[in-house]
N, C-alpha and C positions, 0 to 999 in steps of 0.2 A: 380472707376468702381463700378457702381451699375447695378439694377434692371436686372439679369441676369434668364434667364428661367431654366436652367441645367446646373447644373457645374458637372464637370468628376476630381475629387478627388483621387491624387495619390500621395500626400506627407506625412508629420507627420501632429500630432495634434493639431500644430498651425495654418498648413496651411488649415486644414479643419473648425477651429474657422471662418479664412477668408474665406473662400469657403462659409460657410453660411450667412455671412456678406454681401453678394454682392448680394444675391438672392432676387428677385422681392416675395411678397407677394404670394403665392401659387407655389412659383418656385420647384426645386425639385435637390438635392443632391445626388449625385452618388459618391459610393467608391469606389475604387479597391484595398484600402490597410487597409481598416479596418475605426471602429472598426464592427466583423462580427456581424450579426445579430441572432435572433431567426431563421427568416424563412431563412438564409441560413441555418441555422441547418436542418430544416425539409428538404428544396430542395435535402440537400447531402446524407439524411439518416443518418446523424451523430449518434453517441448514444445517449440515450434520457439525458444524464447528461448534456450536451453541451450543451441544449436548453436554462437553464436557466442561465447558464456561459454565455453564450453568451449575453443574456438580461440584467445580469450584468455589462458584457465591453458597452455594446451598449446606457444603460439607459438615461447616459446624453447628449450623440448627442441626442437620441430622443426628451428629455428634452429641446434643445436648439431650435432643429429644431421646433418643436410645438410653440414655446413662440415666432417665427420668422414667423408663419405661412406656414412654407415650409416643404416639404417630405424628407426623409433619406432613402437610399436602398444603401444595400454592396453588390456589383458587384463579383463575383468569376472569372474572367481572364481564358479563356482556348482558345486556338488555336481553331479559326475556321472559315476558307476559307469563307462560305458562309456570314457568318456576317463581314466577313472584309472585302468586295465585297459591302454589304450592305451601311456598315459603307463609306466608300469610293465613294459610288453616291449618297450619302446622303451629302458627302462636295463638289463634284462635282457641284452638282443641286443648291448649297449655300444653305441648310436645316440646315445646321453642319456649324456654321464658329467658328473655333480654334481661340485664341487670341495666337497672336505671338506677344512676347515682343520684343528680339532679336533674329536676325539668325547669328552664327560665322562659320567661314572658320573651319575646320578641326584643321589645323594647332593652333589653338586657343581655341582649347578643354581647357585647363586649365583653361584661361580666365572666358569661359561658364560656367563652374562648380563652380569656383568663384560667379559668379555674382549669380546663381541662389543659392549658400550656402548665398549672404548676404543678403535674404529677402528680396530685390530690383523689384524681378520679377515682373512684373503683367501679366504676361502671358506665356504663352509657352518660354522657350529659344530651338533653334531648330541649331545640329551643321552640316552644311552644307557639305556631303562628296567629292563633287567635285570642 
């Protein structure tokens, strides 16, 4: 799997190596679990010490993503209705299409957790509640 526009990044540090791995030339990298950045610092009002903490955990994604020609932004997660309303006719309309590697029955929750623990994934594993 290659030449990907946006990848939406929510594993460890391996799985962000491959996240940027697959991106098209000018694609763009989104995180939701780090590493944070400068300007979420500035976004949160954090204290001014965090800015450059933070440019220190962040330097060599930036590093990576530049020498790949692709963008890096850490996502901050917060509840909210109108963007997951958004987010949701946005997969509707097919703007958004999720890679789903597998889907499991409930019952085979362990399974799921397995497969996506042995790096096999290449996409979503999704466990199915009904």
């Amino acid at each position: 799997m290659r030449d990907y526009d946006v990848v939406l990044h929510s594993q460890d540090a391996k799985a962000l190596e491959k996240s940027l791995n697959v991106l098209r030339s000018g694609g763009r990298l989104v995180s939701i679990t780090g590493p944070a950045t400068p300007a979420f610092a500035t976004e949160v009002k954090a204290p001014w010490f965090l800015k450059p903490l933070f440019w220190a955990i962040s330097r060599g994604t930036y590093k990576k993503a530049r020498q790949r020609n692709v963008s890096f932004d850490f996502l901050f997660m917060s509840a909210n209705r109108a963007q997951l309303q958004q987010i949701g006719a946005l997969i509707d309309a097919s703007h958004i299409r999720p890679v789903i590697d597998r889907v499991y029955p409930f019952a085979e929750t362990n399974a799921a957790i397995a497969h996506v623990e042995s790096g096999r994934a290449k996409g979503k594993v999704v466990i199915k509640m009904s």
